[in-house]
SESENU-284219 format. One record per atom (N, C-alpha, C): residue number from 0; atom name; x, y, z. Coordinates in nm, 4 decimals. Layout:
! SESENU-284219
@seq->NUM	atom->CA	x->X	y->Y	z->Z .
...
***
This chain:
! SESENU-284219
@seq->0	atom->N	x->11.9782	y->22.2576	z->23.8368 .
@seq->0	atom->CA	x->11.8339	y->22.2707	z->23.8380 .
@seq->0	atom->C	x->11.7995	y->22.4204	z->23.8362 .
@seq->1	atom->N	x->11.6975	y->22.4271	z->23.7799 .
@seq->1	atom->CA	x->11.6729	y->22.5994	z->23.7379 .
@seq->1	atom->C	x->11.6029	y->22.6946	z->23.8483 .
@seq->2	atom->N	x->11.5503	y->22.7432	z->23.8735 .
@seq->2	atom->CA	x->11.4881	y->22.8125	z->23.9856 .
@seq->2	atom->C	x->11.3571	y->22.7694	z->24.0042 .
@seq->3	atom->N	x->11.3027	y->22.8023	z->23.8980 .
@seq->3	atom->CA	x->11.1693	y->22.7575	z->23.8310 .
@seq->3	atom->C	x->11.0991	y->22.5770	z->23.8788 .
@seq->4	atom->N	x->11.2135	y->22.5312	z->23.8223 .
@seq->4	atom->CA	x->11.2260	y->22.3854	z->23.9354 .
@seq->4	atom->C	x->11.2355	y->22.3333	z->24.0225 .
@seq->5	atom->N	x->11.3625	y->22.4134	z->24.1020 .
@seq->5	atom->CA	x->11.3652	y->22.4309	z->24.2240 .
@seq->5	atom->C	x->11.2327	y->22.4306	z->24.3223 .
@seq->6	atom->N	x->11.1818	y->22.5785	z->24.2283 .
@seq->6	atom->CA	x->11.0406	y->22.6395	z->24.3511 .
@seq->6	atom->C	x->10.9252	y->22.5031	z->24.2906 .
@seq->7	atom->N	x->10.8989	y->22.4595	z->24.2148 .
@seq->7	atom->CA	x->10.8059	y->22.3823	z->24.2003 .
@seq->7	atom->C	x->10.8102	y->22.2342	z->24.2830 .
@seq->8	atom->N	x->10.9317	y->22.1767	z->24.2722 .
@seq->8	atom->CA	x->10.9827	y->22.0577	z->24.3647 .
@seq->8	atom->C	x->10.9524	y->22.0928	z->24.5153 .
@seq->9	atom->N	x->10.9883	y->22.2244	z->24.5278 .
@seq->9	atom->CA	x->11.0095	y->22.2444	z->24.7315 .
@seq->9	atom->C	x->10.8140	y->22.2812	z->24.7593 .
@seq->10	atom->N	x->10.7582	y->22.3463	z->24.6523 .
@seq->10	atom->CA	x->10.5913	y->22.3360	z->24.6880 .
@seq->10	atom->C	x->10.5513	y->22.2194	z->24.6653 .
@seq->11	atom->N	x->10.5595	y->22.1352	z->24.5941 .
@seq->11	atom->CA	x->10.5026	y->22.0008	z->24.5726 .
@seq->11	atom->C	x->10.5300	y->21.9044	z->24.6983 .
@seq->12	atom->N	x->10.6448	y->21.8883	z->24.7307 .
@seq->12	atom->CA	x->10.7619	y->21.8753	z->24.8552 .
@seq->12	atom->C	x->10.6680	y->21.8952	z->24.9506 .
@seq->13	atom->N	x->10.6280	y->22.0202	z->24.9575 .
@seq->13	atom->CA	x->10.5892	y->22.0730	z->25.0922 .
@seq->13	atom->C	x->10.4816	y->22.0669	z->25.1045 .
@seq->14	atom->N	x->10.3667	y->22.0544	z->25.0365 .
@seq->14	atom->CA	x->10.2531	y->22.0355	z->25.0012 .
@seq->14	atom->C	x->10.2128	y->21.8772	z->25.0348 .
@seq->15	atom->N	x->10.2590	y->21.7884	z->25.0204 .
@seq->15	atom->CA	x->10.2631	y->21.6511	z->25.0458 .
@seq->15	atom->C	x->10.2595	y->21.6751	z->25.1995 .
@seq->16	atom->N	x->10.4064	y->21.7079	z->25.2406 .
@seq->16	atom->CA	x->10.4111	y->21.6819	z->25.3705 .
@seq->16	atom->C	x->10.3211	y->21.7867	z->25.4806 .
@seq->17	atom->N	x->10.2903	y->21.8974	z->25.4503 .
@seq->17	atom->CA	x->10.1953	y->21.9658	z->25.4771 .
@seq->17	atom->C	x->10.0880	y->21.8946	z->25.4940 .
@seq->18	atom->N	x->10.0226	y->21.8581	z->25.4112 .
@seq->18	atom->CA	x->9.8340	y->21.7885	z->25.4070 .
@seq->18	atom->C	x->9.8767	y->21.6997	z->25.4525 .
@seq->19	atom->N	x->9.9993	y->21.6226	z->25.5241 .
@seq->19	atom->CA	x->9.9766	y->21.4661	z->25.5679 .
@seq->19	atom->C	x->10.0224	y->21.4926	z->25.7280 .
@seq->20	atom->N	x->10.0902	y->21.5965	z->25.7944 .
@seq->20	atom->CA	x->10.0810	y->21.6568	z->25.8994 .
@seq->20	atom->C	x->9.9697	y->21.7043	z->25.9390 .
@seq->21	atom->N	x->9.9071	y->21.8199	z->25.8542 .
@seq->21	atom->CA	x->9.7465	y->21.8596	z->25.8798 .
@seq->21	atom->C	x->9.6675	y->21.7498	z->25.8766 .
@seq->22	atom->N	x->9.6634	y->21.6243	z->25.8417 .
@seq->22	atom->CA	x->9.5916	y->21.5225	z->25.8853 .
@seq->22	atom->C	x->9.5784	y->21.4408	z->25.9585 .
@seq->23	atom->N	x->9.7629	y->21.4454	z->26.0325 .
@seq->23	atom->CA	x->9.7945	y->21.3824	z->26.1254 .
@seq->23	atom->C	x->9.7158	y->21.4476	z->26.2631 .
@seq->24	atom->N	x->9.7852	y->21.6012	z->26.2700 .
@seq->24	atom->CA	x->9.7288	y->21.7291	z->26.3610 .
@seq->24	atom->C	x->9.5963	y->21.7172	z->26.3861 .
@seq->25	atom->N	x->9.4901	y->21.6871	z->26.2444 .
@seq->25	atom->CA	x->9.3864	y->21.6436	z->26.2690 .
@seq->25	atom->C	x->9.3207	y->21.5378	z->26.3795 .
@seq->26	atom->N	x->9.3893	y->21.4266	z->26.3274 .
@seq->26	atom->CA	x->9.3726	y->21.3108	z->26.4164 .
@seq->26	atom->C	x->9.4297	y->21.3324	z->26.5585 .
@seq->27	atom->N	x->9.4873	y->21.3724	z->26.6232 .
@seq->27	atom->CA	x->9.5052	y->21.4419	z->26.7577 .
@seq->27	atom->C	x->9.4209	y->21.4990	z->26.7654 .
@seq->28	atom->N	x->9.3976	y->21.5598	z->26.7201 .
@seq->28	atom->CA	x->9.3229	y->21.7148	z->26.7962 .
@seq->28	atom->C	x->9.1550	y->21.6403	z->26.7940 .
@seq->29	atom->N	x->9.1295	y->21.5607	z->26.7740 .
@seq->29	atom->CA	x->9.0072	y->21.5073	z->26.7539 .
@seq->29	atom->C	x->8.9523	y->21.3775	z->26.8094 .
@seq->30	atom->N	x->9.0899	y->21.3375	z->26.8748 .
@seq->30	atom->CA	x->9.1161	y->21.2251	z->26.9477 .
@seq->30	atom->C	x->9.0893	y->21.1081	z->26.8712 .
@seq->31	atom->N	x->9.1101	y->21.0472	z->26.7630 .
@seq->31	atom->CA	x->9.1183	y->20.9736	z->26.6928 .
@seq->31	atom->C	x->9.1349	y->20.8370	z->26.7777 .
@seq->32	atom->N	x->9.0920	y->20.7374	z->26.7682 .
@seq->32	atom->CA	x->9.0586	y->20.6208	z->26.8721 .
@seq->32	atom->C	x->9.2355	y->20.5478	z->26.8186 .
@seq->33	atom->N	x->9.2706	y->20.5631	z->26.6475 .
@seq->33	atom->CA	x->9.3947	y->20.4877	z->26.6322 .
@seq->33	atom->C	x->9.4751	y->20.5271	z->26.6925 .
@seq->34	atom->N	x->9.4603	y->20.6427	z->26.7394 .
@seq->34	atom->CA	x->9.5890	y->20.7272	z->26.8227 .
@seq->34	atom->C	x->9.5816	y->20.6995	z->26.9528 .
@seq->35	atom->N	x->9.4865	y->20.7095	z->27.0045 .
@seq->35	atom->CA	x->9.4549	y->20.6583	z->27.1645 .
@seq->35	atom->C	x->9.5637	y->20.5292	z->27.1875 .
@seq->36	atom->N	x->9.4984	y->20.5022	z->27.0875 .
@seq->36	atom->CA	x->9.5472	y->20.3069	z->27.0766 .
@seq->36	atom->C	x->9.7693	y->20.3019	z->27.1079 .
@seq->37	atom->N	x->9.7401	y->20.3837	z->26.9747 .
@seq->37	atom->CA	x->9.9020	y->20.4265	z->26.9198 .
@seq->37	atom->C	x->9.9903	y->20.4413	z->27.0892 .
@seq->38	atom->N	x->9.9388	y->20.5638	z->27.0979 .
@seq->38	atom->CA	x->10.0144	y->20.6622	z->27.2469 .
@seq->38	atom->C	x->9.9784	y->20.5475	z->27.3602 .
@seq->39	atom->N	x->9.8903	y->20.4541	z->27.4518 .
@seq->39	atom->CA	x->9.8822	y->20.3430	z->27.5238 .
@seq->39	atom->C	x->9.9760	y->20.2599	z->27.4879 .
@seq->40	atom->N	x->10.0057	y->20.1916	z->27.3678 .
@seq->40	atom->CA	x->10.0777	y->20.1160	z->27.3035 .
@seq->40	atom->C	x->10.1945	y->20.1516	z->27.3299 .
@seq->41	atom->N	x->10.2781	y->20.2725	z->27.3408 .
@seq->41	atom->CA	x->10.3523	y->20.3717	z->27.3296 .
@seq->41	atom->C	x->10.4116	y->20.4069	z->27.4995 .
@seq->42	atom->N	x->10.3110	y->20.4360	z->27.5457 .
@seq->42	atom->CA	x->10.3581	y->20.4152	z->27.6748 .
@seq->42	atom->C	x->10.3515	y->20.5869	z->27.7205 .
@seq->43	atom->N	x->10.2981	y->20.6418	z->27.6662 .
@seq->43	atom->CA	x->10.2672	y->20.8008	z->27.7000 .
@seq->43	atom->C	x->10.0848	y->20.8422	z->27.7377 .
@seq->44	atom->N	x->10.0625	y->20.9157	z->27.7871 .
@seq->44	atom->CA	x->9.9890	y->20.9983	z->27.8231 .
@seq->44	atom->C	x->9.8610	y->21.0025	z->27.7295 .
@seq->45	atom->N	x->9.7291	y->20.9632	z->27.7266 .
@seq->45	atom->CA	x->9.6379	y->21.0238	z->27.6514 .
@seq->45	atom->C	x->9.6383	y->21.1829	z->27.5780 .
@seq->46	atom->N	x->9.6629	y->21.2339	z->27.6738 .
@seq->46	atom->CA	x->9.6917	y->21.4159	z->27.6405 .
@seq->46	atom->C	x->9.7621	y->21.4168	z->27.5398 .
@seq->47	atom->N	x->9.8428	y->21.3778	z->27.5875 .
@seq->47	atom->CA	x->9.9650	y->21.3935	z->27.4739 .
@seq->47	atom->C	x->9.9572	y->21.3606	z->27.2675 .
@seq->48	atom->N	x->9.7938	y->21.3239	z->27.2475 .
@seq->48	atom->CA	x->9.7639	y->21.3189	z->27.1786 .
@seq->48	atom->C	x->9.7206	y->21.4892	z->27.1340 .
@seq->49	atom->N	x->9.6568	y->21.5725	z->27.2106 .
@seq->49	atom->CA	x->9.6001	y->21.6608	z->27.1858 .
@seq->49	atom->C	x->9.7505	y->21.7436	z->27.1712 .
@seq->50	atom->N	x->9.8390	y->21.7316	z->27.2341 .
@seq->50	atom->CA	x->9.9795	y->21.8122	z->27.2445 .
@seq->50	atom->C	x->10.0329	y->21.8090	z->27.1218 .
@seq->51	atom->N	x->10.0875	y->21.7207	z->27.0356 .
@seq->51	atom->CA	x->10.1224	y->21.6465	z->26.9599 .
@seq->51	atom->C	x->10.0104	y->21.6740	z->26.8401 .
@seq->52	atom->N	x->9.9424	y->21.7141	z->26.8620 .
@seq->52	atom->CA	x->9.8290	y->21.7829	z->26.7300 .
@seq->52	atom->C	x->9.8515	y->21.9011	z->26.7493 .
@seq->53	atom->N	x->9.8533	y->21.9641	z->26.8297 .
@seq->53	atom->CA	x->9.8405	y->22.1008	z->26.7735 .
@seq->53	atom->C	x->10.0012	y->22.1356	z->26.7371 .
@seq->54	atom->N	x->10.1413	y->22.0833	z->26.8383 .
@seq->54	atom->CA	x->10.2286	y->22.0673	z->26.7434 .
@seq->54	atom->C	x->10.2496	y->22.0785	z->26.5864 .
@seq->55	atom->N	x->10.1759	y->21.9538	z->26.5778 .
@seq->55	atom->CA	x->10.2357	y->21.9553	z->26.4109 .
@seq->55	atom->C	x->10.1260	y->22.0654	z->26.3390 .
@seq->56	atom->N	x->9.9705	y->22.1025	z->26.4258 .
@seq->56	atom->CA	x->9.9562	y->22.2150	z->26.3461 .
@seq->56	atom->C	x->10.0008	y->22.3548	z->26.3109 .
@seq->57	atom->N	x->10.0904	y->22.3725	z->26.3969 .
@seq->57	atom->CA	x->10.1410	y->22.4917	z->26.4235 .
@seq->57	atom->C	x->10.2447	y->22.4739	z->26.2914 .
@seq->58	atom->N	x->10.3034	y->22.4029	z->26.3396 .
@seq->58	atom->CA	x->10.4489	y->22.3544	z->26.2913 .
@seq->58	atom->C	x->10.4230	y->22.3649	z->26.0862 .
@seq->59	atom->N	x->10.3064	y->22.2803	z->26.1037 .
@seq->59	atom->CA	x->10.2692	y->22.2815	z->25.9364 .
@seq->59	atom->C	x->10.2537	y->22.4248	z->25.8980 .
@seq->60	atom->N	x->10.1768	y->22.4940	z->25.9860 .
@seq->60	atom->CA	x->10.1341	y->22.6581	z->25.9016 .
@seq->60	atom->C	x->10.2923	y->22.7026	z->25.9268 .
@seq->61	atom->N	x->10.3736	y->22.6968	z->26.0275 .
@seq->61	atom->CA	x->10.5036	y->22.8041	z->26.0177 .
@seq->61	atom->C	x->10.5700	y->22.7231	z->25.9345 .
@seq->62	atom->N	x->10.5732	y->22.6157	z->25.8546 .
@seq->62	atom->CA	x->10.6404	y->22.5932	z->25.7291 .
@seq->62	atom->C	x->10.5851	y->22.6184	z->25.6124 .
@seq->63	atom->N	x->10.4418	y->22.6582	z->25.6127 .
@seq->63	atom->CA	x->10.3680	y->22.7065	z->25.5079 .
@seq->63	atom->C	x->10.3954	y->22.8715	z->25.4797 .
@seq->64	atom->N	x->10.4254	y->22.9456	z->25.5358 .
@seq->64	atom->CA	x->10.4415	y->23.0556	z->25.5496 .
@seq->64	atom->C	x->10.5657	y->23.0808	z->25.5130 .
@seq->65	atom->N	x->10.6065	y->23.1995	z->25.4350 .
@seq->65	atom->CA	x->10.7478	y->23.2630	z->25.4305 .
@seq->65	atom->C	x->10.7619	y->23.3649	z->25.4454 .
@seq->66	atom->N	x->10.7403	y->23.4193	z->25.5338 .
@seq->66	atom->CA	x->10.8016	y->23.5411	z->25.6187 .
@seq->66	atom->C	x->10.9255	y->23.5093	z->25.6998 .
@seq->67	atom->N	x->10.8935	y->23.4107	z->25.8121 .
@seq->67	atom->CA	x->10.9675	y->23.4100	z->25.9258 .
@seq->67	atom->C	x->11.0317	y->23.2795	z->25.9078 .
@seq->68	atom->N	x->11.1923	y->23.3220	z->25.8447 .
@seq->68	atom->CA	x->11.2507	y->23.1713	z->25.8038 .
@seq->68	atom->C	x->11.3080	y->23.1422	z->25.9852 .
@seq->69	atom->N	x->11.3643	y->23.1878	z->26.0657 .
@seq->69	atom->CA	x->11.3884	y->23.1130	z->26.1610 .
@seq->69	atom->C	x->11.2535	y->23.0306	z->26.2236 .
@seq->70	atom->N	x->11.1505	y->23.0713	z->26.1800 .
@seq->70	atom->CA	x->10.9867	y->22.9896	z->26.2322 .
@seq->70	atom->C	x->11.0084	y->22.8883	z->26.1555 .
@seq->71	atom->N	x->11.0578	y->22.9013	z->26.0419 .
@seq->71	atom->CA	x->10.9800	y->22.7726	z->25.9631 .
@seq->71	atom->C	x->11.1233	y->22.6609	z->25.9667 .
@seq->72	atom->N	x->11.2493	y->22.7306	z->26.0457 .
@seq->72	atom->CA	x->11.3477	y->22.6494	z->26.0704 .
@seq->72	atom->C	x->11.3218	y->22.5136	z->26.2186 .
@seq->73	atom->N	x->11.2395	y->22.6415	z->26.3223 .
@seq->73	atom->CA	x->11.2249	y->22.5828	z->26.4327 .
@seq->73	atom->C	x->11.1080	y->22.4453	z->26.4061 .
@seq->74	atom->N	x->11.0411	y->22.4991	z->26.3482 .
@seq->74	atom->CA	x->10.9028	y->22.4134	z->26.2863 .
@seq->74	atom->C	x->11.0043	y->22.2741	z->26.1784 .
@seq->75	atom->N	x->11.1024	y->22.2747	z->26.1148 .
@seq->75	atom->CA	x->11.1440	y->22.1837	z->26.0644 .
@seq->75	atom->C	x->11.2267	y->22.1038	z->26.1646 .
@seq->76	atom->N	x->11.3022	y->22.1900	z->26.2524 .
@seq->76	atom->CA	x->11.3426	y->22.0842	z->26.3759 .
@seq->76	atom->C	x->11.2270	y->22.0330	z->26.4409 .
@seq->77	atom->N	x->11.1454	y->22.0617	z->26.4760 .
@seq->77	atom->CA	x->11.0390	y->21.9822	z->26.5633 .
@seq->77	atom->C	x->10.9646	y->21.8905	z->26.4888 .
@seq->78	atom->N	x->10.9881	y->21.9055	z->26.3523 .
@seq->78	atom->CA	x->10.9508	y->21.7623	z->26.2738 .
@seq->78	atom->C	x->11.0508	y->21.6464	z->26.2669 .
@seq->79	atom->N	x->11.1844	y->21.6948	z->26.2745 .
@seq->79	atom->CA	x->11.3008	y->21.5878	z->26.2814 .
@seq->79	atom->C	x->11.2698	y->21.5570	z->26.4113 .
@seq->80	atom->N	x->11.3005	y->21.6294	z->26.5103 .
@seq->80	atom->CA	x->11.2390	y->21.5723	z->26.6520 .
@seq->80	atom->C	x->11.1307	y->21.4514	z->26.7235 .
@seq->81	atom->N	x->10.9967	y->21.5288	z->26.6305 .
@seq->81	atom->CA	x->10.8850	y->21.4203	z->26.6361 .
@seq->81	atom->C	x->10.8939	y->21.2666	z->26.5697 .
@seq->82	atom->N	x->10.9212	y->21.3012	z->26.4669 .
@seq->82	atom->CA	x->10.9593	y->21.1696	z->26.3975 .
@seq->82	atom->C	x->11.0922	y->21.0836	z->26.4344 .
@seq->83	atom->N	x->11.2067	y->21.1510	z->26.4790 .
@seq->83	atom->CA	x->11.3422	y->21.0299	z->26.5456 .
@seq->83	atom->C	x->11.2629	y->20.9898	z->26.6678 .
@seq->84	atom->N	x->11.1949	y->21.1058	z->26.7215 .
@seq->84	atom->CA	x->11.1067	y->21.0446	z->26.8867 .
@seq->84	atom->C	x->11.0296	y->20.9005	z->26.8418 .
@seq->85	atom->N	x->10.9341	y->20.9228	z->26.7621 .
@seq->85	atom->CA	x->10.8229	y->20.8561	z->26.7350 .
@seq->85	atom->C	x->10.9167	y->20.6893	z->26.7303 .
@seq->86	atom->N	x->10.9933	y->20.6763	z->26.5942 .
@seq->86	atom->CA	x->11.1187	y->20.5880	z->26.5163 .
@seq->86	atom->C	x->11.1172	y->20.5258	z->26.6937 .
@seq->87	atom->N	x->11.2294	y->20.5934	z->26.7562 .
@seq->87	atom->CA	x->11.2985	y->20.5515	z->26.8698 .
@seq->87	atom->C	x->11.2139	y->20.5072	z->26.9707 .
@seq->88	atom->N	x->11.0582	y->20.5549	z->26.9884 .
@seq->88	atom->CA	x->10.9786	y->20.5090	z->27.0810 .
@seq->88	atom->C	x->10.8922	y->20.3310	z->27.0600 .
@seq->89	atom->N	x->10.9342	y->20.3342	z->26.8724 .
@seq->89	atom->CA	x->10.8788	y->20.2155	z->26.8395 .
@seq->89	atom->C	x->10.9558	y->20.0789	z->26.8840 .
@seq->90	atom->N	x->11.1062	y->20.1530	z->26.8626 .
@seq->90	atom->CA	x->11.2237	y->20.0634	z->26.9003 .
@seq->90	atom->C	x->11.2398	y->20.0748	z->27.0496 .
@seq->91	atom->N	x->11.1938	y->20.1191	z->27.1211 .
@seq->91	atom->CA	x->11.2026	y->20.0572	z->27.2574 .
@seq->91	atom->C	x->11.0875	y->19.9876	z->27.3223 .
@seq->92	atom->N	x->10.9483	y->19.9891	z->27.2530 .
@seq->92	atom->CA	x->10.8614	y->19.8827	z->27.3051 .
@seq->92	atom->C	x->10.8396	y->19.7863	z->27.2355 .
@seq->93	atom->N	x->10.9597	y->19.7399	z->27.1179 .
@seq->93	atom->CA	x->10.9724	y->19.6349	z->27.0660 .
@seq->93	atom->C	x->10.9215	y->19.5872	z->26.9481 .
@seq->94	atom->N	x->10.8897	y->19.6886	z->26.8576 .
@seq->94	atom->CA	x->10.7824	y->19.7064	z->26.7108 .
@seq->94	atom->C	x->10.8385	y->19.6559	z->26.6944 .
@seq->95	atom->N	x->10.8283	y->19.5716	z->26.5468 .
@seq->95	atom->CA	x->10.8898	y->19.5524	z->26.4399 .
@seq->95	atom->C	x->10.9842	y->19.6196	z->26.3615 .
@seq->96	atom->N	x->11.0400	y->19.6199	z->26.2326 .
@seq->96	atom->CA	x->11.1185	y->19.7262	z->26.1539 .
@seq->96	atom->C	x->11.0064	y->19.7580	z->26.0644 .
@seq->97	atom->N	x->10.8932	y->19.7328	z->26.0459 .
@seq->97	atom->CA	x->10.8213	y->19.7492	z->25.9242 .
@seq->97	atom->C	x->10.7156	y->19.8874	z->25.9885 .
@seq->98	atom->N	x->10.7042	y->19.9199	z->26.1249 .
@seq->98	atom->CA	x->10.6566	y->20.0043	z->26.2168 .
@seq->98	atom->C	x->10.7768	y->20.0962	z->26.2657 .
@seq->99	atom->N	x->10.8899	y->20.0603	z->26.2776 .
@seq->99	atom->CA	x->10.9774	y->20.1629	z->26.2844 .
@seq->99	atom->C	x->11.0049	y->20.2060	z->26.1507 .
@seq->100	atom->N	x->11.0188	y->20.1416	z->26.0536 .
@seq->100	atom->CA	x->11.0466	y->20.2459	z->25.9528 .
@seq->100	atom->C	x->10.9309	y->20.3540	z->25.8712 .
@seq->101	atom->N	x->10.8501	y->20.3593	z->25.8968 .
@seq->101	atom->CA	x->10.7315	y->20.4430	z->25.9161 .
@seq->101	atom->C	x->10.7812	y->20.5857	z->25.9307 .
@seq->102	atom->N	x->10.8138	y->20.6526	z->26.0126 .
@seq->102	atom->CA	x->10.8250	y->20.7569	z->26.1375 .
@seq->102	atom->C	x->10.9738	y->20.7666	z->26.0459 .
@seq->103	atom->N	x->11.0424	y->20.6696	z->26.0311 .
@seq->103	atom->CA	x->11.1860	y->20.7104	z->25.9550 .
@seq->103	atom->C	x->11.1851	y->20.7923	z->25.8051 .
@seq->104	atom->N	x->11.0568	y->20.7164	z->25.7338 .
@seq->104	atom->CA	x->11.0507	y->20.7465	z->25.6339 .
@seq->104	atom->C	x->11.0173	y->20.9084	z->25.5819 .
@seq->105	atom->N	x->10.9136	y->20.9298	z->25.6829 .
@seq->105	atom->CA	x->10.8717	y->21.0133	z->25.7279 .
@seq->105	atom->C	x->10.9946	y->21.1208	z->25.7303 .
@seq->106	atom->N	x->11.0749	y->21.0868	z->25.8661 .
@seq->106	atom->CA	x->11.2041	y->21.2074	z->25.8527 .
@seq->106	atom->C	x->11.2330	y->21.2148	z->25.7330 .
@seq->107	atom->N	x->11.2774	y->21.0979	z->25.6256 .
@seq->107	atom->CA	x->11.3530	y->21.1411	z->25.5136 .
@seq->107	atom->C	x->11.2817	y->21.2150	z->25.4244 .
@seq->108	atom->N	x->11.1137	y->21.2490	z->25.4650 .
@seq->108	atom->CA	x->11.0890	y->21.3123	z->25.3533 .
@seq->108	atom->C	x->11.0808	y->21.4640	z->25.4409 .
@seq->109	atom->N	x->11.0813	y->21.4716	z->25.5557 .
@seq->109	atom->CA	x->11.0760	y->21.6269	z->25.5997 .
@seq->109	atom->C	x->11.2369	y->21.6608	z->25.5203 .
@seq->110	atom->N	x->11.3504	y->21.5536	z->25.6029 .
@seq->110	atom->CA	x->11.5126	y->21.6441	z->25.5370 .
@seq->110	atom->C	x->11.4699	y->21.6277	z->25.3854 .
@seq->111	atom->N	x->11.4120	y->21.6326	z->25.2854 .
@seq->111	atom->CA	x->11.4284	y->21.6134	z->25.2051 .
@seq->111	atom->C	x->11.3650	y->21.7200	z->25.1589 .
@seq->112	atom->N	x->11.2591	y->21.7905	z->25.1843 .
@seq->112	atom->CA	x->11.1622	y->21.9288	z->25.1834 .
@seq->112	atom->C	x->11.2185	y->22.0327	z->25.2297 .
@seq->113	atom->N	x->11.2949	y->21.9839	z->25.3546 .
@seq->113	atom->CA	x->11.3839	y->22.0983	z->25.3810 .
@seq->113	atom->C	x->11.4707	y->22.1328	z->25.3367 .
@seq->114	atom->N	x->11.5671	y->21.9992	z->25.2223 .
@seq->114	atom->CA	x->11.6881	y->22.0597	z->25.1512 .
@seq->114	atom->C	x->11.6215	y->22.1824	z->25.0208 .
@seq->115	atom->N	x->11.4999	y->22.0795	z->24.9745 .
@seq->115	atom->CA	x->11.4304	y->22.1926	z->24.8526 .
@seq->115	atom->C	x->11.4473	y->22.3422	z->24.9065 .
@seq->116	atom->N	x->11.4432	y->22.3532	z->25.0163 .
@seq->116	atom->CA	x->11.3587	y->22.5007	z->25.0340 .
@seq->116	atom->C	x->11.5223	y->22.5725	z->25.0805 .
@seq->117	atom->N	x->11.5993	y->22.4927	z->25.1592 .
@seq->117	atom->CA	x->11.7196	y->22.5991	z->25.1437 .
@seq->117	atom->C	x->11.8215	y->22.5682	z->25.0287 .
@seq->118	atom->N	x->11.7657	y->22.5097	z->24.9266 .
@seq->118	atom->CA	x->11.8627	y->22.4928	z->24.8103 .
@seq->118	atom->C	x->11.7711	y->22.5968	z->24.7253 .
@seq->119	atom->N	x->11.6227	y->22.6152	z->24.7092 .
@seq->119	atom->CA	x->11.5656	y->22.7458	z->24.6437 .
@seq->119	atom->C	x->11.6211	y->22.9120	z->24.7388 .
@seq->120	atom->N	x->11.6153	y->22.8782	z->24.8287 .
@seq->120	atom->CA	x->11.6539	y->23.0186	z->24.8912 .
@seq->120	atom->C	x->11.7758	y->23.0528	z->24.8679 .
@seq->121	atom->N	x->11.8597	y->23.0207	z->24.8829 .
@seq->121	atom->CA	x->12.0235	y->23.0028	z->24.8118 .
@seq->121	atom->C	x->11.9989	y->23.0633	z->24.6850 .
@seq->122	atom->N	x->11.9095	y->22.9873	z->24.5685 .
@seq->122	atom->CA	x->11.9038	y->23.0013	z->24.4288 .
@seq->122	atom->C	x->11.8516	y->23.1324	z->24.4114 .
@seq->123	atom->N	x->11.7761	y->23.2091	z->24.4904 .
@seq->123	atom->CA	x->11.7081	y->23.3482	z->24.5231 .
@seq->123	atom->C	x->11.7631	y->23.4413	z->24.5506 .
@seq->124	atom->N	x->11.8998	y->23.4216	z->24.6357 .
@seq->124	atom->CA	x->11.9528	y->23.5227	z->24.7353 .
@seq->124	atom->C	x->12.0584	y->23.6137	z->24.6328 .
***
């Protein structure tokens, strides 16, 4: 794959998962009633909605940014993090698989944004 491709796949990549974090971040930070619902259901903390938003907002801008690749490394672990949490929290209050795989799918598309971006940086160096 050419460079050119590379960089277009890992922005498109990242761009997806970007605006669907910033919308998630949104819905926390705004207290979104599905989320209320979600986190009760869940077995955590109301707050923890507002925590959990600004998380992934942070997290979205230090993967939007390329300056500070150990930021936008830490920011890609705390998306694998959030999402095996989320996966694993569904499977212990007894979801379904059609609700756990949600949050899974999810991971596979962060590792999957994240391979773009250190398979373009590689292609750069």
């Amino acid at each position: 794959m050419s460079i050119k491709a590379l960089k277009i796949t890992y922005w498109i990549l990242t761009s997806i998962f970007v605006l669907a974090m910033l919308a998630d971040a949104y819905g926390g930070l705004s207290q979104q009633e599905a989320g209320k619902e979600a986190l009760k259901h869940l077995g955590y903390p109301a707050y923890a909605l507002v925590i959990f938003g600004t998380a992934k907002l942070l997290g979205a801008l230090a993967i939007l940014q390329t300056r500070y690749k150990t930021l936008k490394e830490w920011a890609y672990s705390g998306f694998v993090i959030n999402c095996t949490g989320a996966a694993m929290s569904h499977v212990f209050v007894g979801d379904s698989a059609g609700i756990v795989i949600a949050p899974l799918i999810l991971l596979a598309f962060t590792l999957l944004t994240y391979y773009f971006w250190k398979r373009y940086q590689s292609a750069t160096a």
